[in-house]
KEVO-385853 format. One line per field, with one value per atom (N, C-alpha, C): residue in three letters; residue number from 1; atom name; x, y, z. Coordinates in Angstrom, 1 decimal. Atoms other than C-alpha are relative to their C-alpha. Layout:
BEGIN
residu <- c(Ala	...);
num <- c(NUM	...);
atome <- c(CA	...);
xx <- c(X	...);
yy <- c(Y	...);
zz <- c(Z	...);
***
This chain:
BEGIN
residu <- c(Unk	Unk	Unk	Unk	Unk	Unk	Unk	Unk	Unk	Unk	Unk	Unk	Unk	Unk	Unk	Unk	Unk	Unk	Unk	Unk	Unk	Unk	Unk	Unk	Unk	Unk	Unk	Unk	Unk	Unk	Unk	Unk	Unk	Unk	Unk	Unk	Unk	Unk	Unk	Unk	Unk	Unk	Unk	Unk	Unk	Unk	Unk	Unk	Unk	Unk	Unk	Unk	Unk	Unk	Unk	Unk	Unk	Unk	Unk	Unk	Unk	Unk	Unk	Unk	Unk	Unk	Unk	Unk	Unk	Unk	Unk	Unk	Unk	Unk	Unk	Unk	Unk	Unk	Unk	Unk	Unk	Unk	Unk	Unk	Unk	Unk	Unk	Unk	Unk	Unk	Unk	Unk	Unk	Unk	Unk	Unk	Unk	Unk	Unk	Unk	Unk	Unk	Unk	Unk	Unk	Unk	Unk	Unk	Unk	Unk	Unk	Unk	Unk	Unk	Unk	Unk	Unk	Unk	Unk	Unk	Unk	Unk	Unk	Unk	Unk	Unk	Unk	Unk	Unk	Unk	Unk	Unk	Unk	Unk	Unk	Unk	Unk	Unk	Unk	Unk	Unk	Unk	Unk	Unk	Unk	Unk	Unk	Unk	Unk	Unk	Unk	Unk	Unk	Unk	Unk	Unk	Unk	Unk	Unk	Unk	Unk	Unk	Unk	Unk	Unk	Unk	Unk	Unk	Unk	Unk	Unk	Unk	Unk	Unk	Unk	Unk	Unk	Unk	Unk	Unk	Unk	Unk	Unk	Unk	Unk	Unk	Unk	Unk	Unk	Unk	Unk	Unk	Unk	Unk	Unk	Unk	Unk	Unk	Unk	Unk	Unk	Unk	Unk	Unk	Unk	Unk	Unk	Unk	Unk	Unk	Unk	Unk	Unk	Unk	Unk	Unk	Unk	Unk	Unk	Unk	Unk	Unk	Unk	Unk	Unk	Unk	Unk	Unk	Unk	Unk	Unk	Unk	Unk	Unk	Unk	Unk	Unk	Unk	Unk	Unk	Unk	Unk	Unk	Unk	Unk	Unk	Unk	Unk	Unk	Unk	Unk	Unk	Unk	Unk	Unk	Unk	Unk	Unk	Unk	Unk	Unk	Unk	Unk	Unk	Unk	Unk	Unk	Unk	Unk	Unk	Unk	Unk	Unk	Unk	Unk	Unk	Unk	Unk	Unk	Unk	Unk	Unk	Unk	Unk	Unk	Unk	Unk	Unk	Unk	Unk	Unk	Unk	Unk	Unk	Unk	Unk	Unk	Unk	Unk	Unk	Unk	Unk	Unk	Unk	Unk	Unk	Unk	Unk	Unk	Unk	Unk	Unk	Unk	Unk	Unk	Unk	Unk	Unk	Unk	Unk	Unk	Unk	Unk	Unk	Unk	Unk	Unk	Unk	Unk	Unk	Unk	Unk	Unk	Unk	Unk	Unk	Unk	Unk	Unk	Unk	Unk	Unk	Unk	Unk	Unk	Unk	Unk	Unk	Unk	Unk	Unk	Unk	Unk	Unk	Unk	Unk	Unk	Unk	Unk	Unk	Unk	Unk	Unk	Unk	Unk	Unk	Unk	Unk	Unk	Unk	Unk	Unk	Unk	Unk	Unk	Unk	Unk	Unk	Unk	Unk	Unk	Unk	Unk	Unk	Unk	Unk	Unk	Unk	Unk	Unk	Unk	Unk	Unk	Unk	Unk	Unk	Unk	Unk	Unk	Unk	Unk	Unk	Unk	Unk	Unk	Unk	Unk	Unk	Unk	Unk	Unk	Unk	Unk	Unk	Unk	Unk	Unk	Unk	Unk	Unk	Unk	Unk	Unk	Unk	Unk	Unk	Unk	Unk	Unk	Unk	Unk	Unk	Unk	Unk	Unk	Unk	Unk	Unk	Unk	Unk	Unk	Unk	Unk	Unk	Unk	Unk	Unk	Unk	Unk	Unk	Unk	Unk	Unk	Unk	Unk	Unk	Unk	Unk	Unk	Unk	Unk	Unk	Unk	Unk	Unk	Unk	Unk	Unk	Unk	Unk	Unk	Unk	Unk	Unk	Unk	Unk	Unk	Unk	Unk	Unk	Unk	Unk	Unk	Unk	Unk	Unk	Unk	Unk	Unk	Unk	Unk	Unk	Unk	Unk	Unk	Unk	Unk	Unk	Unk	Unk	Unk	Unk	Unk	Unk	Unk	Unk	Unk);
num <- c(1	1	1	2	2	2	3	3	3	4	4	4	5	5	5	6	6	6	7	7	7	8	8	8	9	9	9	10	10	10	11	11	11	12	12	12	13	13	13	14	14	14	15	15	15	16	16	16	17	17	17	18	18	18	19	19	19	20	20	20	21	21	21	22	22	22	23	23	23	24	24	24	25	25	25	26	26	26	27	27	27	28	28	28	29	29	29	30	30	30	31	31	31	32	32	32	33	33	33	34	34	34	35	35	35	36	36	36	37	37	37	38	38	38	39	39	39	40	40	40	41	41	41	42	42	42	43	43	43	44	44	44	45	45	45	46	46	46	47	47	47	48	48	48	49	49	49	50	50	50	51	51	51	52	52	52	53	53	53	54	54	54	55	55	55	56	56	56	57	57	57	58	58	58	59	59	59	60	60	60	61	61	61	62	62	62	63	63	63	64	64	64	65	65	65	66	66	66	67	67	67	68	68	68	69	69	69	70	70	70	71	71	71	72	72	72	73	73	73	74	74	74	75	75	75	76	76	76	77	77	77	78	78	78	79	79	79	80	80	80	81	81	81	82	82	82	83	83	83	84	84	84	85	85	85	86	86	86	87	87	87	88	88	88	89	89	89	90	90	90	91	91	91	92	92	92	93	93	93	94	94	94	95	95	95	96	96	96	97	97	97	98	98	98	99	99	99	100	100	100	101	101	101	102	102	102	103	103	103	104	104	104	105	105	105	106	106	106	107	107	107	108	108	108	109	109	109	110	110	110	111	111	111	112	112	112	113	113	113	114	114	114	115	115	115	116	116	116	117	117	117	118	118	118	119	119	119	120	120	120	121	121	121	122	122	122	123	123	123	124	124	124	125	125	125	126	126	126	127	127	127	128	128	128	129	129	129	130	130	130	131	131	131	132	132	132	133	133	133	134	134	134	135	135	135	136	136	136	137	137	137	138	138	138	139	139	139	140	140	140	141	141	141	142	142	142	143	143	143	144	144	144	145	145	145	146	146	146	147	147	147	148	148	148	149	149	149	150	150	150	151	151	151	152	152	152	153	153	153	154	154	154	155	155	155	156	156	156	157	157	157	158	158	158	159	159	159	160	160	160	161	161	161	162	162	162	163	163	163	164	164	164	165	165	165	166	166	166	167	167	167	168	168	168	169	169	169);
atome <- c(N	CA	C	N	CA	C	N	CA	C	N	CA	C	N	CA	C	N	CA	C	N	CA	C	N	CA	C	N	CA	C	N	CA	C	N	CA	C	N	CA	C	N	CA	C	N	CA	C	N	CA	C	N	CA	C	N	CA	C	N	CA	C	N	CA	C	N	CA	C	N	CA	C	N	CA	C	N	CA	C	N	CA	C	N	CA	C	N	CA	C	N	CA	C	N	CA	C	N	CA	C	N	CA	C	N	CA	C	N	CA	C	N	CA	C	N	CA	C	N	CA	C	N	CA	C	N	CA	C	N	CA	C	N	CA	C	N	CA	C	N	CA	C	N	CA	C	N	CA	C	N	CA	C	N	CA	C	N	CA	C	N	CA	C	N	CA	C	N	CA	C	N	CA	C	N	CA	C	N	CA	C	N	CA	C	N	CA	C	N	CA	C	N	CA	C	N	CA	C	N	CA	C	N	CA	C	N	CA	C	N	CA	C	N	CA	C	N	CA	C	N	CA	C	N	CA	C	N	CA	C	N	CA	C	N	CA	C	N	CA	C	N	CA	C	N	CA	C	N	CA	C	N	CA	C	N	CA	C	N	CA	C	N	CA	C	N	CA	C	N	CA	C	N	CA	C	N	CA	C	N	CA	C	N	CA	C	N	CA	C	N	CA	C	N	CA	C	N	CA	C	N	CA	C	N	CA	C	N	CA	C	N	CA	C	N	CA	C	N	CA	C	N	CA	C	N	CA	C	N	CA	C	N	CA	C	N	CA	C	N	CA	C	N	CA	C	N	CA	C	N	CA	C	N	CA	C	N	CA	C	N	CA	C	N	CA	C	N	CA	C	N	CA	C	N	CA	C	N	CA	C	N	CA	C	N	CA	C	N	CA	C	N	CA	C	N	CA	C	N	CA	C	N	CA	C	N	CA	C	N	CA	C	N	CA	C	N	CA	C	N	CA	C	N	CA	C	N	CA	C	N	CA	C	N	CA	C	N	CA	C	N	CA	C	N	CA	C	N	CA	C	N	CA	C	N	CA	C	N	CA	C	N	CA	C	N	CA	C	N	CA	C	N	CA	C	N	CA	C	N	CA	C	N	CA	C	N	CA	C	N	CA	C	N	CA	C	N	CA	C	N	CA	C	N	CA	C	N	CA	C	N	CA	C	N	CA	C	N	CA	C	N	CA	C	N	CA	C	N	CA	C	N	CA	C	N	CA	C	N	CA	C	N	CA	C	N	CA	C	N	CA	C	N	CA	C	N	CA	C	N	CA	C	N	CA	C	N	CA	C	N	CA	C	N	CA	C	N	CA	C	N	CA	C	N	CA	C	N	CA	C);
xx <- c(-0.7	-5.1	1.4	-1.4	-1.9	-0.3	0.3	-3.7	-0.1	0.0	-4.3	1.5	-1.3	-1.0	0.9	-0.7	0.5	-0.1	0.2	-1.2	0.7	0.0	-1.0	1.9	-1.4	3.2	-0.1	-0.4	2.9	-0.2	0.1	1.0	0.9	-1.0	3.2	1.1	-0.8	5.8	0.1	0.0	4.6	-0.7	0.5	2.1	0.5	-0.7	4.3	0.2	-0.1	5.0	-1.1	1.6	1.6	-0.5	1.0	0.1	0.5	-0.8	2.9	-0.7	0.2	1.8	-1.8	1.9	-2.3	-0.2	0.0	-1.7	0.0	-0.4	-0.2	-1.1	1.6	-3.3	-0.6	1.5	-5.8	0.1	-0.3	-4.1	-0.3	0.0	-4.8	0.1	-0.9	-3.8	-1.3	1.2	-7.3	-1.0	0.3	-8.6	1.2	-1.4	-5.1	-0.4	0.2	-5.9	-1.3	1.6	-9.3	-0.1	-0.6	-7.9	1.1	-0.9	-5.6	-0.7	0.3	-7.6	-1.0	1.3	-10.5	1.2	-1.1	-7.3	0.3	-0.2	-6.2	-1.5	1.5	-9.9	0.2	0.0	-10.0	1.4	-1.2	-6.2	0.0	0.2	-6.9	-1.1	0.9	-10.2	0.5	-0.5	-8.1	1.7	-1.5	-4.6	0.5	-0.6	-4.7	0.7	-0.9	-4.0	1.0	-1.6	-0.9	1.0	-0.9	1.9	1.2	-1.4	5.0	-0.3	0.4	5.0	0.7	-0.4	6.2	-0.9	1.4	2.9	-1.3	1.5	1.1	-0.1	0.0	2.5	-0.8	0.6	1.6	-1.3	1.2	-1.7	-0.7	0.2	-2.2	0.0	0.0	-1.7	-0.7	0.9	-3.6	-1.4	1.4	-6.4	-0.4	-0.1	-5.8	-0.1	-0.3	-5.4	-1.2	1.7	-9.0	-0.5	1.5	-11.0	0.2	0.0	-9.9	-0.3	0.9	-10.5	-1.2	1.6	-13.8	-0.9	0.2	-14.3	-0.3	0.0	-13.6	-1.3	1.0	-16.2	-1.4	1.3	-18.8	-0.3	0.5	-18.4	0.6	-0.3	-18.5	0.8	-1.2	-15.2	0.4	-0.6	-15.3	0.1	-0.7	-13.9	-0.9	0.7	-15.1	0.5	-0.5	-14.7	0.5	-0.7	-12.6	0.2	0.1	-13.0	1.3	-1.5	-9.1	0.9	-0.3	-6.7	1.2	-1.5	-3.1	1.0	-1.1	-0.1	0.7	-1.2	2.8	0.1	-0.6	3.5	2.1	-1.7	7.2	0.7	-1.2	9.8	1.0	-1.6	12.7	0.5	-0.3	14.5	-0.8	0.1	13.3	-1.8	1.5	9.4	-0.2	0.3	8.0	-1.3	0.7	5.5	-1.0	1.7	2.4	-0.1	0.1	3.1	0.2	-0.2	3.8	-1.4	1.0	0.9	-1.0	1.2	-1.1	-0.1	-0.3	0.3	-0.6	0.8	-0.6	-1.5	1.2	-3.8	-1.1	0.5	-4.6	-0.2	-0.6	-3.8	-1.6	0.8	-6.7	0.7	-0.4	-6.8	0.7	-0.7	-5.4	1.1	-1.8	-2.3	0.1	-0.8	-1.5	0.0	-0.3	-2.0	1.2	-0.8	0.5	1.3	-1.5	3.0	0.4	-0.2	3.1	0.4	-0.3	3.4	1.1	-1.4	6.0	1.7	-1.1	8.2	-0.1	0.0	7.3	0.2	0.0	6.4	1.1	-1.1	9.0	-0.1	0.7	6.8	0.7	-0.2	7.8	-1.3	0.9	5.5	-1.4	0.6	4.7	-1.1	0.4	3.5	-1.6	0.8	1.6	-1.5	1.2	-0.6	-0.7	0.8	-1.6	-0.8	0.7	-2.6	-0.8	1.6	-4.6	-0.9	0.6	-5.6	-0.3	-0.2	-4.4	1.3	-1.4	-1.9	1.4	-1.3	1.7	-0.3	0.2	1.3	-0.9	0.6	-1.3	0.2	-1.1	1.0	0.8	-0.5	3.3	-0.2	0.8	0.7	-0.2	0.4	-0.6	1.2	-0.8	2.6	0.7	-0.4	3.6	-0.5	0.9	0.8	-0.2	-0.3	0.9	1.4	-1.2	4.6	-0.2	-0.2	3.8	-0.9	0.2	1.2	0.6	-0.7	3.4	1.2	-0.9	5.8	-1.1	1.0	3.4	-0.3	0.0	2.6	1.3	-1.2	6.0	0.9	-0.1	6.5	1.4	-1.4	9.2	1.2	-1.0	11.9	1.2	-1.1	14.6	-0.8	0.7	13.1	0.5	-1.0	14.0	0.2	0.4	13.3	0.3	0.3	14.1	-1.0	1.1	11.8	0.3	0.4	10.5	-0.3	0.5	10.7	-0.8	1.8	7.4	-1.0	1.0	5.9	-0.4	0.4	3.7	-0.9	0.6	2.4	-1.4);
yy <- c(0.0	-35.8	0.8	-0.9	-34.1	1.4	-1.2	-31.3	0.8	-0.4	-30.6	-0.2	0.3	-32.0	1.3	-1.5	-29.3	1.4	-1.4	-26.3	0.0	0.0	-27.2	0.3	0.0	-27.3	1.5	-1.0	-23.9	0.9	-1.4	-22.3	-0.1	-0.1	-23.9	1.0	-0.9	-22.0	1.5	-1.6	-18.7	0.7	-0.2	-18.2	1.7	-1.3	-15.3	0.6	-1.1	-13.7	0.7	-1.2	-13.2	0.4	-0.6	-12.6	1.5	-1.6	-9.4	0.8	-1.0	-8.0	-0.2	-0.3	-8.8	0.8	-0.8	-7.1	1.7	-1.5	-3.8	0.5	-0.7	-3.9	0.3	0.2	-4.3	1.1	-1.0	-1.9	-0.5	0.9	-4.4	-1.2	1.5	-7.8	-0.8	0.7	-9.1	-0.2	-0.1	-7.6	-0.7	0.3	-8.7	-1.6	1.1	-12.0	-1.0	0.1	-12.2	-0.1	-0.6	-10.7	-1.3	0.6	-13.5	-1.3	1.6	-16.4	-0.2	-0.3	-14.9	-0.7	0.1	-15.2	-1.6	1.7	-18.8	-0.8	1.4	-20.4	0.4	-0.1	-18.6	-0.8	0.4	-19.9	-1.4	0.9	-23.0	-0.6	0.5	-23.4	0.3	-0.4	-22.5	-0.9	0.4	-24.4	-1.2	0.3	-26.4	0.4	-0.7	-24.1	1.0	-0.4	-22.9	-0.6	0.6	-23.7	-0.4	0.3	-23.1	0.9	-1.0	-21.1	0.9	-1.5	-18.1	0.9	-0.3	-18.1	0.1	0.4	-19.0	1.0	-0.8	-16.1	1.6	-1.3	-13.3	-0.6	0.2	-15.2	0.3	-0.6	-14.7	1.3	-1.1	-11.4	0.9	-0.8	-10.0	-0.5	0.2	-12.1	1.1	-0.8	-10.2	1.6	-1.3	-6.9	0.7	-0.3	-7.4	0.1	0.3	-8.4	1.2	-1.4	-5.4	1.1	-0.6	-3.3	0.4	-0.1	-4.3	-0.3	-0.9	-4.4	1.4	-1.7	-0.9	0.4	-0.5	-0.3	0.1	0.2	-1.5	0.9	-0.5	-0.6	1.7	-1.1	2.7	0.3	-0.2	3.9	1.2	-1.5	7.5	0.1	-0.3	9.1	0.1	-0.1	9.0	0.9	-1.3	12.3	-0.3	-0.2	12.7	1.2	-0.9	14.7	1.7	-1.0	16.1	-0.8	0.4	15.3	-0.6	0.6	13.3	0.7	-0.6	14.9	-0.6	0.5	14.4	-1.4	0.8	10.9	-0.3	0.1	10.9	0.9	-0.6	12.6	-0.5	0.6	10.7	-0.9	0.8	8.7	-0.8	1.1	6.1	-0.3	0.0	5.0	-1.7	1.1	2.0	-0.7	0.5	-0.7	0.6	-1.1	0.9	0.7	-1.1	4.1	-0.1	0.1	2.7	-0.2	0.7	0.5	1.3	-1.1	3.8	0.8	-0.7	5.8	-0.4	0.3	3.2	-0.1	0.3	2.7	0.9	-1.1	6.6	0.4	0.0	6.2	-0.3	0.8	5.7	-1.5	1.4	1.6	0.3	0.4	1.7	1.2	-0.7	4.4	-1.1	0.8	1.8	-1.7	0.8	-0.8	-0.4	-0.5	0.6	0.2	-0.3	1.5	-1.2	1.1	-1.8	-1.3	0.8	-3.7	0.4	-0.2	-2.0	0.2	-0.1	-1.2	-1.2	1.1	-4.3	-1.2	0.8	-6.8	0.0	-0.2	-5.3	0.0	0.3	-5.7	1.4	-1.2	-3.6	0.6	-0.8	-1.1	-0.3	1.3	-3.8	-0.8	1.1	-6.3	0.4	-0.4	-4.1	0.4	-0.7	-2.3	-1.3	1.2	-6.3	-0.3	0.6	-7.1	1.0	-0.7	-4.1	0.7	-0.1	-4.2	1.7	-1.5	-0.3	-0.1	-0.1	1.1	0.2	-0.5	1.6	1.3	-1.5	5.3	0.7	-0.4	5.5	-1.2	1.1	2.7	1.0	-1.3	5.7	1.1	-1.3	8.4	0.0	0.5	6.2	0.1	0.0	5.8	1.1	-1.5	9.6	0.2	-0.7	10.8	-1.1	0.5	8.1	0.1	-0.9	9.1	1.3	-1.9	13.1	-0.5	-0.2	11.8	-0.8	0.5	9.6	1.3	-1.0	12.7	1.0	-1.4	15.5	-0.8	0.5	12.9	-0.2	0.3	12.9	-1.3	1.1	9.4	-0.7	0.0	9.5	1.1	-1.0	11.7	0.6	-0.7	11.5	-0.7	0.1	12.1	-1.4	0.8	9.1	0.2	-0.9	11.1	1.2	-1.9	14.8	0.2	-0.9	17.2	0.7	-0.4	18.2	1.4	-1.3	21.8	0.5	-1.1	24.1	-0.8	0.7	20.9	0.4	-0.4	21.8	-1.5	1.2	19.0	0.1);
zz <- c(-1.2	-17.4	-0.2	0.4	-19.2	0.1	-0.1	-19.3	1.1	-1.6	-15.7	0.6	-0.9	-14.8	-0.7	0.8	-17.2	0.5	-0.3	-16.4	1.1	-0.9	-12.9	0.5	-0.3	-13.3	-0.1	0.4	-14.9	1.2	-1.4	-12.2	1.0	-1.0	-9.4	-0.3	0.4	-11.3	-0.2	0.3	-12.1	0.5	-0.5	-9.8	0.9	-0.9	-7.5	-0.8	0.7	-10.5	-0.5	0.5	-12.1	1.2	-1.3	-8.4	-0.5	-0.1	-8.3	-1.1	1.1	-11.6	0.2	-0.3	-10.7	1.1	-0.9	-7.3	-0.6	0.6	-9.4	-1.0	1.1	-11.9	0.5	-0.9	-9.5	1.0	-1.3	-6.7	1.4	-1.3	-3.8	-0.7	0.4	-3.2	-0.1	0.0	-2.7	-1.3	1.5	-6.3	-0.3	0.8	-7.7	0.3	-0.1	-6.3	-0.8	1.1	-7.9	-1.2	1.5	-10.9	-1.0	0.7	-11.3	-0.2	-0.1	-10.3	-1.3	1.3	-13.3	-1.2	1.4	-15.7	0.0	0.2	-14.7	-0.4	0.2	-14.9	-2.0	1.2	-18.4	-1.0	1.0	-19.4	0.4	0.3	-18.4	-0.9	1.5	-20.7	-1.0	1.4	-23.5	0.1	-0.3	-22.2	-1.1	1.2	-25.3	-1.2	1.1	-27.5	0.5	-0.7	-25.4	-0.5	0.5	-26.7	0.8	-1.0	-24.3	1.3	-0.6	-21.1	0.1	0.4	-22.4	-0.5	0.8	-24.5	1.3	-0.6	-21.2	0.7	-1.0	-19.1	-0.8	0.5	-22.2	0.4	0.5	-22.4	1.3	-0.9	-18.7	0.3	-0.4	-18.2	-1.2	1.0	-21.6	0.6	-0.5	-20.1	1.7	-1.7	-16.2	-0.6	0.1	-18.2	-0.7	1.2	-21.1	1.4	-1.3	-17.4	0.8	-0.7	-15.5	-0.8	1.0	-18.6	0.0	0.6	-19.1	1.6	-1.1	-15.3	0.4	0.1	-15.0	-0.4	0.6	-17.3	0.5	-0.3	-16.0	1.6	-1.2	-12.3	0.3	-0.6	-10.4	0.5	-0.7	-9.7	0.8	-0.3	-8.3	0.6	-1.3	-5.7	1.1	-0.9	-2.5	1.3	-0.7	-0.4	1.5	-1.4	2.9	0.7	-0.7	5.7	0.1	0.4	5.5	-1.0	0.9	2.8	0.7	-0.9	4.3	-0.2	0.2	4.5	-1.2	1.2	1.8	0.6	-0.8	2.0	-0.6	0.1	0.2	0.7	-0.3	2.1	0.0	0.4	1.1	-1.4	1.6	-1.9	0.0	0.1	-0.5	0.0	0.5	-2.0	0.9	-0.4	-0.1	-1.0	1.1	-2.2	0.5	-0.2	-0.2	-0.7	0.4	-1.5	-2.2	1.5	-5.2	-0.4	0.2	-5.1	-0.2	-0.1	-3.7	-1.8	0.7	-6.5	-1.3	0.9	-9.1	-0.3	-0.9	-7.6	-0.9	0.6	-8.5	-1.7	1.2	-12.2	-0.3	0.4	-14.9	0.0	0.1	-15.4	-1.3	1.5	-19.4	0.3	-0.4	-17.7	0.9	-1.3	-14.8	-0.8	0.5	-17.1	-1.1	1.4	-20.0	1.0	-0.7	-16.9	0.6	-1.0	-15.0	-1.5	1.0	-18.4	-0.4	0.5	-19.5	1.2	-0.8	-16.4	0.9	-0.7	-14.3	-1.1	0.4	-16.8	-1.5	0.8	-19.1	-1.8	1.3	-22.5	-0.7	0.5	-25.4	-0.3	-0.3	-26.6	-1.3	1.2	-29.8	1.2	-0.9	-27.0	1.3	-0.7	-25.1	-0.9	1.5	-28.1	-0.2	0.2	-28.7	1.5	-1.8	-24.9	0.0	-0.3	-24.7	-1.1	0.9	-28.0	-0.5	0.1	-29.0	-0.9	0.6	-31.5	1.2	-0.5	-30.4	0.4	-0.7	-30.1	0.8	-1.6	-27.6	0.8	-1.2	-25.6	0.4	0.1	-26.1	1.2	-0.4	-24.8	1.1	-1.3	-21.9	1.1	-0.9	-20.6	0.4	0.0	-20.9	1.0	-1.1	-19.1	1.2	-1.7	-16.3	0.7	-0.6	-15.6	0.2	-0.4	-15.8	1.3	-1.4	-12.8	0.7	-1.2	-11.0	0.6	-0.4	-11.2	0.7	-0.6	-9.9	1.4	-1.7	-7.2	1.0	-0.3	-6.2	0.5	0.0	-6.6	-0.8	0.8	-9.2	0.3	-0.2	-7.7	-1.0	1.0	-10.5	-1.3	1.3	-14.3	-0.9	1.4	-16.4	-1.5	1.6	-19.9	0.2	-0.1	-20.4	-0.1	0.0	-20.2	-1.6	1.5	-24.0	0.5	-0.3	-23.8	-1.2	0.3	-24.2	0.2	-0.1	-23.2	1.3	-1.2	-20.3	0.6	-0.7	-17.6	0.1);
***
């Protein structure tokens, strides 16, 4: 019964935070939701060997991050053609979460996974390499090239890195 009463504190607690970061994996709130609820059933069959909930929130989110992964894999994700293409949608500083969300959305899964862990969920690039089970330097790589397409999409207005000259996008 400690065990249920336990988790069950954890999730009332952290619940709005892992939704936020299962919403930004997933790129809707309905996957994101799905995405998260797959992660609790699995962190609860394992909530024994949890230790504190610091351990429960990495342990949630490598689980939300392997199932979308290996998601991915399996199903058919390709584009699906449109009549006309939409106008620009940034014209100003100001980025609304639609248009983030969209942006992430467009990303392979292991770039939007490598960008949302590290700039949302704030992981170094040690933390991340373990959660998606990858060296550091393609944590590195991933996150390069899903900034060069958040920039080309014009989603990032001001660079946060120089530009590596003779590097081309």
């Amino acid at each position: 019964m400690a065990r249920a009463q336990d988790f069950e504190g954890f999730v009332q607690s952290r619940y709005a935070a892992l939704a936020r970061t299962a919403v930004l994996l997933a790129g809707t709130r309905a996957d994101g939701e799905d995405l998260l609820q797959e992660a609790l059933i699995r962190t609860y069959l394992a909530w024994p060997k949890v230790r504190e909930s610091a351990a429960a929130d990495a342990y949630v989110r490598t689980t939300m991050v392997r199932l979308l992964l290996r998601d991915r894999k399996r199903r058919w994700s390709g584009e699906i053609p449109h009549g006309e293409l939409p106008e620009a949608a940034v014209t100003s500083d100001l980025v609304t979460a639609p248009a983030i969300r969209a942006a992430l959305q467009s990303l392979p899964t292991d770039q939007r996974a490598a960008i949302v862990l590290r700039f949302y969920a704030e992981q170094t690039e040690a933390q991340i390499a373990d959660t998606l089970g990858c060296a550091p330097g393609t944590v590195k790589s991933r996150v390069s090239r899903g900034l060069d397409a958040l920039r080309r999409s014009g989603l990032l207005l001001d660079d946060p890195q120089p530009a590596t000259p003779g590097r081309t996008p």
